[in-house]
ROSELO-427285 format. One record per residue (C-alpha): y, x, z; residue in three letters; residue number from 1. Coordinates in pm, whole numbers, plus 50000, padded with zeros to 5 digits. Example, Ala and Ser with C-alpha at 12.3 -4.5 7.8 and 13.67 -1.06 7.14 Angstrom:
% residues 2
REC     py     px     pz  res    n
REC  49550  51230  50780  Ala    1
REC  49894  51367  50714  Ser    2
% end
This chain:
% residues 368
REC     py     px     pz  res    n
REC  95530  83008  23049  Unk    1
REC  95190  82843  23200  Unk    2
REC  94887  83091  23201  Unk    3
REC  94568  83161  23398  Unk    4
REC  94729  83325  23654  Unk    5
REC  94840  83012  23806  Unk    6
REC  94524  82837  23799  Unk    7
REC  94357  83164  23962  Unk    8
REC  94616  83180  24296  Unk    9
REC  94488  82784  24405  Unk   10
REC  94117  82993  24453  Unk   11
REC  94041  83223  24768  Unk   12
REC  93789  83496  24671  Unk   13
REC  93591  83437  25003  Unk   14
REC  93581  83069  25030  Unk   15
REC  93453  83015  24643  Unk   16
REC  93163  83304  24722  Unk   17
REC  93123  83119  25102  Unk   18
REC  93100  82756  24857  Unk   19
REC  92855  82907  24621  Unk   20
REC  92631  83100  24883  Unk   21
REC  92601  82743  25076  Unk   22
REC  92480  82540  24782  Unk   23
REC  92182  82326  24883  Unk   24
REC  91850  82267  24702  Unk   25
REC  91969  81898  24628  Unk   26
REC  92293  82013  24486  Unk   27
REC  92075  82243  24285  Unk   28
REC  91844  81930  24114  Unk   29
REC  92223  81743  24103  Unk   30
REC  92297  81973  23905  Unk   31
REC  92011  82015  23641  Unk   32
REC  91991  81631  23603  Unk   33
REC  92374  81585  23522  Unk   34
REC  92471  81463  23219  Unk   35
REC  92782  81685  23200  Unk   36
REC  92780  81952  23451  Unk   37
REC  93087  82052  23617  Unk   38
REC  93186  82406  23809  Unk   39
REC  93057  82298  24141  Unk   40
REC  92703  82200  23953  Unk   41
REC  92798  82558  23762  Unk   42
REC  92832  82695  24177  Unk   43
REC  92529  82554  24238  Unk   44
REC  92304  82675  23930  Unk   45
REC  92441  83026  24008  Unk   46
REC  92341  82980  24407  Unk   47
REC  92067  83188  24578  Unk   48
REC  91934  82839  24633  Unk   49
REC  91870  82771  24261  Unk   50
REC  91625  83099  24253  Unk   51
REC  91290  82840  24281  Unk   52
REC  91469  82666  23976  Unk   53
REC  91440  82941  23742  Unk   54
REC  91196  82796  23544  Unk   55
REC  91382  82480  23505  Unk   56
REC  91643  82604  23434  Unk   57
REC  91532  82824  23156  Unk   58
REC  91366  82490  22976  Unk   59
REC  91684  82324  22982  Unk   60
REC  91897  82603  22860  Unk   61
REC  91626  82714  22578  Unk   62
REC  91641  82324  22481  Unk   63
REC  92002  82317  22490  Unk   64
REC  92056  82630  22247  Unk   65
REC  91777  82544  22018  Unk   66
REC  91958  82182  21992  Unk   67
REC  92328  82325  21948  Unk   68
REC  92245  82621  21783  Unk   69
REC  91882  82592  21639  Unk   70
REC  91668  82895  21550  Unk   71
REC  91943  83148  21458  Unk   72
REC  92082  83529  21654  Unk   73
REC  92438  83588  21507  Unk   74
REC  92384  83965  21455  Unk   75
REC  92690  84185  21500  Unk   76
REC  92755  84597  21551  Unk   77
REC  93030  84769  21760  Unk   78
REC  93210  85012  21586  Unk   79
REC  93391  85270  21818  Unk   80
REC  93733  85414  21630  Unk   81
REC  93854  85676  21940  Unk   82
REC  93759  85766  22266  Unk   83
REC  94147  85847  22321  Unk   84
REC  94284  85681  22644  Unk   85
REC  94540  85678  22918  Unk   86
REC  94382  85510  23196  Unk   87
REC  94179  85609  23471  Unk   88
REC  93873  85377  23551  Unk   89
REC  93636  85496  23764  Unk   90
REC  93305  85370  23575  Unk   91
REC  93395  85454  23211  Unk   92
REC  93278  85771  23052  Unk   93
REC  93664  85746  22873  Unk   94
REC  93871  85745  23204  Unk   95
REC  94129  86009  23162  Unk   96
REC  94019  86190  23381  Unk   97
REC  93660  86280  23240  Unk   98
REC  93702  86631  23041  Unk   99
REC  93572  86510  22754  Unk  100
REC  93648  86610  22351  Unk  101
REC  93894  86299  22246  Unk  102
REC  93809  86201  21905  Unk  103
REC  94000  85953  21669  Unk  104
REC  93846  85860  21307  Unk  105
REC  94068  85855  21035  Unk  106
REC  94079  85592  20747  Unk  107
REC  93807  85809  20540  Unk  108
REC  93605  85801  20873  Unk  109
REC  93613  85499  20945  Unk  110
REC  93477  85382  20573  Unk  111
REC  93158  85652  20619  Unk  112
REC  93139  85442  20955  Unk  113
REC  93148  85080  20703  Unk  114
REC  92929  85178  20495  Unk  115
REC  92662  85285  20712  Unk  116
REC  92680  84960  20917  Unk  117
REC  92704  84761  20534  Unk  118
REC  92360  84897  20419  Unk  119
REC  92206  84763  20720  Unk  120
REC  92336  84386  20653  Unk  121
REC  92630  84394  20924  Unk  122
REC  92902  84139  20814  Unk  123
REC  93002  84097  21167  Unk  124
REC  93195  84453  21295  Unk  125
REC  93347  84481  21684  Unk  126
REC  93596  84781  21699  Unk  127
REC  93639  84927  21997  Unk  128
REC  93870  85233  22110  Unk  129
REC  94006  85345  22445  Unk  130
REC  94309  85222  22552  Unk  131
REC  94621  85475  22435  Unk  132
REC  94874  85337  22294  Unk  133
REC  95004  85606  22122  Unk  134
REC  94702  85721  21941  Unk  135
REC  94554  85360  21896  Unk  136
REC  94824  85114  21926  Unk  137
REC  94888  84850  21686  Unk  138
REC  94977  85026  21381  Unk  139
REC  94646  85186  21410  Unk  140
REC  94462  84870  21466  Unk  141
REC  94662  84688  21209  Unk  142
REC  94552  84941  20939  Unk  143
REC  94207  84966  21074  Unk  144
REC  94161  84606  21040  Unk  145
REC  94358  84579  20637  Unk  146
REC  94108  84863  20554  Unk  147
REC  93806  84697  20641  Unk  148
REC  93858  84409  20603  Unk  149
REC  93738  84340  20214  Unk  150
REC  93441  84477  20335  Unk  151
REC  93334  84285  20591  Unk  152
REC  93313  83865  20656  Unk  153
REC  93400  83890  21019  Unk  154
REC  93618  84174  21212  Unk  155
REC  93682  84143  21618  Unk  156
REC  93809  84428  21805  Unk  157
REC  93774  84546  22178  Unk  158
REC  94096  84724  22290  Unk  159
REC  94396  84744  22515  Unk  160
REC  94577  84411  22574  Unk  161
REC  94859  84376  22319  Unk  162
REC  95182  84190  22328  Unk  163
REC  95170  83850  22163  Unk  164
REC  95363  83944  21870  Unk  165
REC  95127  84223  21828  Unk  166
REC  94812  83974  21854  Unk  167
REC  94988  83754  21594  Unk  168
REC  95010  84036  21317  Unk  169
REC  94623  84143  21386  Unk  170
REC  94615  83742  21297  Unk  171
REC  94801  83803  20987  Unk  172
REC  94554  84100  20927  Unk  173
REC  94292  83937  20901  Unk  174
REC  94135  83987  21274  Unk  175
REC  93884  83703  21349  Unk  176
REC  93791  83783  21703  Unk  177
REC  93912  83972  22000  Unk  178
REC  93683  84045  22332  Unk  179
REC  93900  84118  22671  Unk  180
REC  93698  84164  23004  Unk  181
REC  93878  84095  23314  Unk  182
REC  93610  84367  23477  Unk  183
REC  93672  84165  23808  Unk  184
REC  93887  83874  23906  Unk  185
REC  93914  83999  24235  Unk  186
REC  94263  84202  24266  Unk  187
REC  94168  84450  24551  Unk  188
REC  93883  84530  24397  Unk  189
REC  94040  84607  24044  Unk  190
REC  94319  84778  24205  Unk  191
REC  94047  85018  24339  Unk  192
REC  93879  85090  24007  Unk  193
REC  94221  85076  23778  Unk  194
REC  94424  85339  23989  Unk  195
REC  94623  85463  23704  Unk  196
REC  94744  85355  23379  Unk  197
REC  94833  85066  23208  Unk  198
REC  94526  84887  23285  Unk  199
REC  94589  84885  23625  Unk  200
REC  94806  84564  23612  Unk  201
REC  94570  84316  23695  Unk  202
REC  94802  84048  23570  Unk  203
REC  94880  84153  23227  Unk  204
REC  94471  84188  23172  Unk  205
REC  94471  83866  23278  Unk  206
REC  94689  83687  23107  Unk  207
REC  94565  83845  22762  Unk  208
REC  94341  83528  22632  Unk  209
REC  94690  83366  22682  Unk  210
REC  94824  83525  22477  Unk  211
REC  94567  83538  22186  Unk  212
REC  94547  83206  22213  Unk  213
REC  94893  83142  22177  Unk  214
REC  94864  83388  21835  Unk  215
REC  94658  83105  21729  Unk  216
REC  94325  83378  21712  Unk  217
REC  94016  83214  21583  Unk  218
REC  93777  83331  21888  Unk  219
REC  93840  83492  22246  Unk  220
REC  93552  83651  22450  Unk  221
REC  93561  83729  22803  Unk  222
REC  93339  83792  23057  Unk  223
REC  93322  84053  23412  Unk  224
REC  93189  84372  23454  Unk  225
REC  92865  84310  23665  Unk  226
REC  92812  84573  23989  Unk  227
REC  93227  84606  24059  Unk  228
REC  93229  84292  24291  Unk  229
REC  92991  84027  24396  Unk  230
REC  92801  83860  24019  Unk  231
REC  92830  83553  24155  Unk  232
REC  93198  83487  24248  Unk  233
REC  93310  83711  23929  Unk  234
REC  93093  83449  23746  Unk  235
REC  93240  83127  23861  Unk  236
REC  93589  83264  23790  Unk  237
REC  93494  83374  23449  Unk  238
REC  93382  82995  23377  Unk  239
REC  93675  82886  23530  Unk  240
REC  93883  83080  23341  Unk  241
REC  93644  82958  23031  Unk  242
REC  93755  82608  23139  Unk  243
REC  94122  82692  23125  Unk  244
REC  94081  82785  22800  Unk  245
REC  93889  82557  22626  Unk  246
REC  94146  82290  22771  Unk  247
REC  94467  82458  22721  Unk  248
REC  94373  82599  22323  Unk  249
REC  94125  82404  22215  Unk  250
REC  94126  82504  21890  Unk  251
REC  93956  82805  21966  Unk  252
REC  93611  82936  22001  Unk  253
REC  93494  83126  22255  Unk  254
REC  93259  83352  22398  Unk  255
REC  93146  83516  22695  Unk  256
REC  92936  83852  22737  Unk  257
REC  92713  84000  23014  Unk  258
REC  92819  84376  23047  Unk  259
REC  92627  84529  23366  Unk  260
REC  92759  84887  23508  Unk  261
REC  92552  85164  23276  Unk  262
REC  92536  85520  23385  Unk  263
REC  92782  85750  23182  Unk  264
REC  92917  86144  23302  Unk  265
REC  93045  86095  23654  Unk  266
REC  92825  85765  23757  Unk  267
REC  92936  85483  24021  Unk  268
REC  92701  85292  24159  Unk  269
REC  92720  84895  24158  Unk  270
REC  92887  84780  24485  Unk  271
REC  92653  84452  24450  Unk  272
REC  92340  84511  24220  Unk  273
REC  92276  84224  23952  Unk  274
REC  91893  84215  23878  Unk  275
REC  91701  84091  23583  Unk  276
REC  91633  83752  23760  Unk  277
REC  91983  83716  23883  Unk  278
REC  92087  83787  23475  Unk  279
REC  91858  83537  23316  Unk  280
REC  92003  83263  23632  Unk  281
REC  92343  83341  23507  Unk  282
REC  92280  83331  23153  Unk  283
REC  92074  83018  23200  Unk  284
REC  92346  82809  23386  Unk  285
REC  92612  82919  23146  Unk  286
REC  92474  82726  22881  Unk  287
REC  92355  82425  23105  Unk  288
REC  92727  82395  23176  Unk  289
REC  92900  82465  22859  Unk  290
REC  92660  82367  22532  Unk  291
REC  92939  82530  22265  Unk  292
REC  93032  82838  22437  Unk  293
REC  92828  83153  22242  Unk  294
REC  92684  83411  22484  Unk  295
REC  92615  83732  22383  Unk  296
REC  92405  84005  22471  Unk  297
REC  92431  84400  22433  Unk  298
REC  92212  84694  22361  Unk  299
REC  92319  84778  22782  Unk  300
REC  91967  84627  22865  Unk  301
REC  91634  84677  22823  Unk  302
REC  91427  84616  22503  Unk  303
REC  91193  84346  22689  Unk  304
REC  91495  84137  22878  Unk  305
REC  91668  84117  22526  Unk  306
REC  91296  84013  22358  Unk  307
REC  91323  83756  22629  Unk  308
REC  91621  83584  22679  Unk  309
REC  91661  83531  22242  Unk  310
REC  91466  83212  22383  Unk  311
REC  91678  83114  22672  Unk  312
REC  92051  83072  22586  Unk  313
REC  92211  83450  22392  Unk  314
REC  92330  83360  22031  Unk  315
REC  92464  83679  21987  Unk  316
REC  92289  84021  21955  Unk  317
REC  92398  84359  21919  Unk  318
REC  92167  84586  21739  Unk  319
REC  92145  84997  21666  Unk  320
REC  92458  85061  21905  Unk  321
REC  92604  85402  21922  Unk  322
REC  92906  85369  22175  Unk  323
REC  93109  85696  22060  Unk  324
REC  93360  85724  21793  Unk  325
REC  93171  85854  21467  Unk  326
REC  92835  85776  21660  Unk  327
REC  92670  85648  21346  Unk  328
REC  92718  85912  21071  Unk  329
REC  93054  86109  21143  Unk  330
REC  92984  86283  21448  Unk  331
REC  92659  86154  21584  Unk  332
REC  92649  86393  21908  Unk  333
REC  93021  86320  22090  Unk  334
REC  93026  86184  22410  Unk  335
REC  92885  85763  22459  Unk  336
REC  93078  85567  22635  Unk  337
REC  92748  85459  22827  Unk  338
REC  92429  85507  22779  Unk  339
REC  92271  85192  22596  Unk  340
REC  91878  85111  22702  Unk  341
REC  91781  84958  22360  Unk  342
REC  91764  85203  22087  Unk  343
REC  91563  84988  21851  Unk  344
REC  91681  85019  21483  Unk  345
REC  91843  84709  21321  Unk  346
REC  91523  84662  21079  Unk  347
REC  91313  84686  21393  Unk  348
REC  91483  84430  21616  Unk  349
REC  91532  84186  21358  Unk  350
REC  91134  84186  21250  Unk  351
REC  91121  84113  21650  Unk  352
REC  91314  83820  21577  Unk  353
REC  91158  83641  21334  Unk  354
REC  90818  83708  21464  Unk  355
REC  90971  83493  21771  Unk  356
REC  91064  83210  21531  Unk  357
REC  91424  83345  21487  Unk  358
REC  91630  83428  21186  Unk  359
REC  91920  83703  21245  Unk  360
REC  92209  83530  21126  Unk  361
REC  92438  83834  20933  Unk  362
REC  92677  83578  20785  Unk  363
REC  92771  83269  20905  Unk  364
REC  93010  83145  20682  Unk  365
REC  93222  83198  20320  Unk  366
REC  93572  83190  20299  Unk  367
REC  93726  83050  20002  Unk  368
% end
């Protein structure tokens, strides 16, 4: 069975960072006048050389959106179901380790949870739980998804990997999305951070948008946890990877998001900081090289980088985040999975958007 991990062992780690630390000025205009940009014009847009392009770049890309997408934020809300999970990962405030209160809604929980989002216009839900399979395995998920789904246009989850068979009953279900970060494409470092657990096998992560696209899923999301490795090199995989995809099951959609390392209880420090600049680069040669792909932004960063960058490439916005199971009405004080930087309320951040010339976008289609 072909998957990503073949495509992945032809790379070397240090010769694609060594490629894109080397890119020249000239490669740099190459790439913003090409007519269909490729990875190495993707290497060079995310080069140290393409800093004095910023500006450029951030015309093309705001062009490029507006064109593709026109004036519109798909708004969505993340929906955390359980805190429960096995693993140990040194930068999440669920690592087994942390001795925290676990927490699991039930089904009556997780309607209080629905109807709060409901009243603020969510259609578009992301559930997310820690990885135990026990607790939140795919009968959990399957009945999670049943029950909400007559409320709600659009449901995507954020969980452990599943088996394919698994993927292909959240399918049935009624699942429209599922969001799987490969934290880092480079295996020493992910053995370092994934000691423990079942998370810890680098290849089973990474073979998971194989698998959900092989359960025939409408839309995968990926992406890398920013501050583990280098941004750069984890970023040229990820569009590889992206590239894979879009050839290989092309009938799906896809998406990538921009998570950067957020304190929680315990801390780790980013091994390689990613700035604001270095963000809006990335975000800005993403869509210069890929005009469908949707890019989406959390409430990890500030108020005034989101304000921003709803011009320059995101089509997807998070709004009014609580990252803990219950956070919205249930149990509003248990533990956050990390600590978000823009509290805005829904009614507040969408007024920001259409002063700016942008409608939030709640839901983007009927099904008949």
């Amino acid at each position: 069975m072909s998957s990503f991990k073949s495509v992945l062992a032809q790379y070397d780690w240090d010769k694609v960072l060594e490629s894109i630390q080397q890119k020249s000025i000239m490669d740099v205009e190459r790439a913003l006048s090409a007519v269909k940009p490729d990875l190495e014009d993707f290497k060079a847009l995310i080069s140290p050389a393409a800093k004095a392009y910023l500006e450029q770049m951030a015309v093309k890309s705001r062009l490029i959106t507006k064109k593709r997408f026109g004036n519109t934020m798909q708004m969505y809300a993340p929906m955390y179901l359980s805190n429960e999970c096995q693993n140990i990962c040194t930068y999440c405030g669920f690592s087994l380790t942390n001795k925290i209160p676990r927490r699991t809604l039930t089904d009556a929980e997780i309607l209080k949870e629905a109807e709060f989002l409901k009243k603020k216009g969510y259609q578009h839900i992301l559930l997310v739980t820690g990885e135990a399979n026990r607790t939140v395995g795919i009968d959990y998920l399957s009945n999670a998804v049943r029950l909400l789904k007559p409320h709600f246009a659009n449901i995507s989850i954020e969980v452990q990997p599943l088996d394919l068979e698994e993927y292909e009953r959240l399918v049935n279900d009624g699942l429209y999305a599922t969001l799987v970060y490969q934290e880092t494409y480079h295996r020493e470092t992910y053995k370092i951070h994934h000691p423990k657990g079942k998370k810890s096998n680098f290849d089973y992560r990474l073979e998971t948008p194989d698998r959900l696209g092989k359960a025939g899923i409408h839309k995968i999301g990926i992406g890398a946890l920013f501050g583990l490795e280098d941004w750069r090199a984890d970023s040229f995989f990820t569009a590889l990877h992206l590239k894979y995809l879009q050839k290989t099951y092309w009938k799906t959609k896809y998406s990538i998001s921009f998570p950067r390392l957020r304190p929680f209880s315990g801390g780790l420090e980013p091994k390689v900081e990613m700035t604001d600049p270095d963000l809006l680069q990335l975000i800005c040669a993403y869509r210069i090289l890929d005009e469908d792909v949707e890019l989406s932004i959390s409430t990890r960063e500030q108020e005034k980088f989101r304000d921003h960058m709803a011009h320059l490439g995101i089509t997807s916005m998070s709004a009014e985040s609580k990252t803990n199971p219950g956070g919205y009405v249930v149990e509003p004080q248990s533990l956050e999975q990390f600590e978000i930087s823009d509290e805005r309320s829904t009614e507040t951040i969408a007024a920001m958007l259409r002063e700016n010339g942008i409608e939030p976008v709640w839901k983007d289609w009927e099904e008949f």
